[in-house]
C-alpha positions in Angstrom: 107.1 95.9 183.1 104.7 98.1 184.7 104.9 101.5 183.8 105.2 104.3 186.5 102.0 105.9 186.0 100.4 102.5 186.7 102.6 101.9 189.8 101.5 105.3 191.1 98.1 103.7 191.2 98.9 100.5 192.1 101.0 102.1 195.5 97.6 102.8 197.1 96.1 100.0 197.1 97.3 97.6 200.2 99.5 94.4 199.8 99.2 95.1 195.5 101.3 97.7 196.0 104.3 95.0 197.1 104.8 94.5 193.4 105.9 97.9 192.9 109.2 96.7 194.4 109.7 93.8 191.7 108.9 96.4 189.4 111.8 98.7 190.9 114.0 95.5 191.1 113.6 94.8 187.2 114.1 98.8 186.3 117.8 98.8 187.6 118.4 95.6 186.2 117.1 96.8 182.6 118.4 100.0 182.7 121.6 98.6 184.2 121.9 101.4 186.7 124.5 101.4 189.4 124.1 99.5 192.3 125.3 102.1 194.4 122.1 104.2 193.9 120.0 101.1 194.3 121.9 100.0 197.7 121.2 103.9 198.7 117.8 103.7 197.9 117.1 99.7 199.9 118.7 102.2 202.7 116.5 104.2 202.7 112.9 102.0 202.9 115.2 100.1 205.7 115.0 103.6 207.8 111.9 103.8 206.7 110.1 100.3 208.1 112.7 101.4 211.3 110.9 104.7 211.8 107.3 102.9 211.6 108.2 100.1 213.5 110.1 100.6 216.5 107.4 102.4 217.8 105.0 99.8 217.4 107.7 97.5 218.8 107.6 100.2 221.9 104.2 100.0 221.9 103.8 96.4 221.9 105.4 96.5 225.1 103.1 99.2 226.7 99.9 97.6 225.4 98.7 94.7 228.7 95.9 94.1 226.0 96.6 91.8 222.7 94.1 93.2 220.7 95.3 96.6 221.3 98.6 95.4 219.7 96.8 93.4 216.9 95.1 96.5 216.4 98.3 98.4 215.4 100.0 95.9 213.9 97.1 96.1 211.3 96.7 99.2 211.1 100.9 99.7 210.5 101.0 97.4 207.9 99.3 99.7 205.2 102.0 102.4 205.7 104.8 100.2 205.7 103.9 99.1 202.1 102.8 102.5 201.1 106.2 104.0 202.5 108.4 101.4 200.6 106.1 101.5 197.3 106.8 105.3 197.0 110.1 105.8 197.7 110.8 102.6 194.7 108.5 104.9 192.4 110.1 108.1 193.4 113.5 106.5 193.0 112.1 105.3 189.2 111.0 108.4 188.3 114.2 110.6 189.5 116.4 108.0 187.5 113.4 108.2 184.6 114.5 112.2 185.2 118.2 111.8 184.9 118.3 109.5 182.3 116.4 112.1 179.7 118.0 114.8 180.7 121.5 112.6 179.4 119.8 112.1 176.6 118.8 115.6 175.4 122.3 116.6 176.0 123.5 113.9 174.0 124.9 115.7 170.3 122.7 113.9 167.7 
């Protein structure tokens, strides 16, 4: 598995950053996390792409000119896989958080 400092690298760079989300997929299934958290969290990029897509949707409409809409479809790709890269990695690292915290206040 990736690590998390690598995936806060790897979320810059455009369509690499997609495997962040197999990487965030494979975290709660090793750490065997509750699905709750990971449903919340799928919520949450799914408001996400909303928020950056229905106005390119609205604008798709208002554009008479293709390669006006081409244009912003491009150019709204990037975000959409930055947006979903960093909330997986945020997600990973407030878990990563939670989990050590447990674990110093575990009695050795």
């Amino acid at each position: 598995m990736i690590s998390l400092k690598k995936q806060k690298v790897i979320k810059y760079i455009p369509i690499i950053q997609f495997i962040t989300l197999f990487c965030w997929g494979k975290y709660y299934r090793k750490n065997n996390l509750k699905y709750s958290d990971y449903f919340k969290t799928f919520m949450k990029m799914v408001v996400f792409l909303l928020v950056i897509n229905i106005p390119r949707m609205i604008l798709h409409f208002v554009f008479n000119s293709d390669l006006l809409d081409n244009i912003v479809f491009y150019i709204s790709i990037y975000p959409c896989f930055l947006g979903l890269a960093t909330i997986a990695v945020l997600d990973q690292e407030q878990h990563e958080k939670t989990l050590k915290s447990q674990n110093a206040n575990e009695p050795q």
